[in-house]
Steps between C-alpha positions, in 0.01 A plus 500: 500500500332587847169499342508175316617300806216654686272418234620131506482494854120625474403228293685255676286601795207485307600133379487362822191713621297330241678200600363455804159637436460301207699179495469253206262251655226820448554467120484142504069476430369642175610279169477552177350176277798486263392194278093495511478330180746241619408471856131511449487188270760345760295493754162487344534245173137546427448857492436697179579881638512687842385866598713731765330616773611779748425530844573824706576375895301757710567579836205237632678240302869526557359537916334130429814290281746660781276435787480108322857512412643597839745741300455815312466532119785626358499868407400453097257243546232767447368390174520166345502300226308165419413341190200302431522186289255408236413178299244656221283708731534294796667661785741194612750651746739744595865603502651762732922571439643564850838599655668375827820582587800162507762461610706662196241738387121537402298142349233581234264274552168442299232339671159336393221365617190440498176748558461340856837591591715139480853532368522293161874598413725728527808601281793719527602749288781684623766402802894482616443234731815249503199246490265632288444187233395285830271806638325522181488105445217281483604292869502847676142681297301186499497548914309793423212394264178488729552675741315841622482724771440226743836357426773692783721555207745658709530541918246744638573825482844432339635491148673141580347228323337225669691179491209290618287568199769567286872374406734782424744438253841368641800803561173725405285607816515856418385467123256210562300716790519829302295257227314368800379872663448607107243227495338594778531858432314482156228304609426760812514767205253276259253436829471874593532650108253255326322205738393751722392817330118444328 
C-alpha cells in the first residue's frame, strides 16, 4: 500500500512538473490538414491538385520569425507543413493549417494565400469556442482577405489583435486575436521559409 501511494504521489509530482514547463499554449502551433480534399477546393475553386511541402525551421530562421514576432515560437514549431496549390501545372497559391490557442482550447485554422504573401481566406477546422460559427463566418474572414505583413494584425509584440485594423468578433476577443496572431504568425513563417530563401 506504501508503495503505490508513493508511486501516485511521484507522478502527481511529475504532472505538475511538466505542467509548468510545458503548459498547453506550447502545443497549441503545429496542425494537422484534416480535410485537404475539402478545404483545398474551399478555398481555391479553380485548382486541379496541390503538392505538400515541408520546411525544417533552423536555428537562423526561428531567430528571424521570433525576432519579427516579438514572441518565441512555440516549442514544436520546428518543422512545418505547407501545401502548394495547383491549377494544371500552374502554381496558384498556398495553404498553411495553423493552431492558436482560444479561449476554450486550440483553433485549427487553414490559411491561404497567395505566392506574394496576401491572405485570400481562411477556414476553420477544428474549435470549442462558444462563438465559433461567427469566428469562422464570412463578416469576421472577409476582414482578412488582402492583407500581408504590412497589416499590424495584432498589437506589437503582443498576441492581442488589433482593433484598428480589425473587428474582433463580439463576447470573442480571445478567439478572434488567437485567429488574428495565427495570421500573422503564418505569414512570418511563409516570408522566412519560402519568399526569402533562393
Amino acid at each position: 500500500m506504501k508503495r503505490f501511494l508513493k508511486s501516485k504521489k511521484i507522478i502527481l509530482i511529475l504532472t505538475v512538473v511538466l505542467a509548468i514547463y510545458f503548459p498547453l499554449s506550447t502545443f497549441a502551433a503545429v496542425c494537422v490538414f484534416r480535410f485537404p480534399d475539402r478545404d483545398v477546393y474551399k478555398l481555391y475553386p479553380k485548382a486541379t491538385n496541390y503538392k505538400s511541402v515541408i520546411k525544417k525551421v533552423e536555428k537562423e530562421t526561428k531567430e528571424k520569425c521570433e525576432a519579427f514576432l516579438g514572441k518565441p515560437l512555440d516549442s514544436d514549431e520546428t518543422e512545418l507543413t505547407f501545401y502548394e496549390i495547383y491549377k494544371g501545372k500552374e502554381l496558384i497559391g498556398m495553404i498553411h493549417p495553423h493552431a492558436e490557442r482560444g479561449e476554450y482550447g486550440t483553433i485549427e485554422v487553414v490559411w491561404a494565400f497567395t505566392l506574394d504573401g496576401k491572405i485570400i481566406d481562411f477556414t476553420i477546422q477544428r474549435d470549442r469556442e462558444k462563438k465559433g460559427k461567427e469566428l469562422n463566418g464570412p463578416d469576421f474572414r472577409k476582414q482578412f482577405g488582402g492583407k500581408d505583413l504590412n497589416s499590424p494584425f495584432v498589437l506589437e509584440n503582443t498576441k492581442e489583435i488589433n482593433t484598428k485594423l480589425l473587428k474582433p468578433v463580439q463576447e470573442a476577443d480571445k478567439g478572434s486575436s488567437a485567429i488574428a496572431y495565427g495570421a500573422k504568425k503564418t505569414l512570418t513563417f511563409y516570408k522566412y521559409l519560402f519568399q526569402e530563401v533562393k
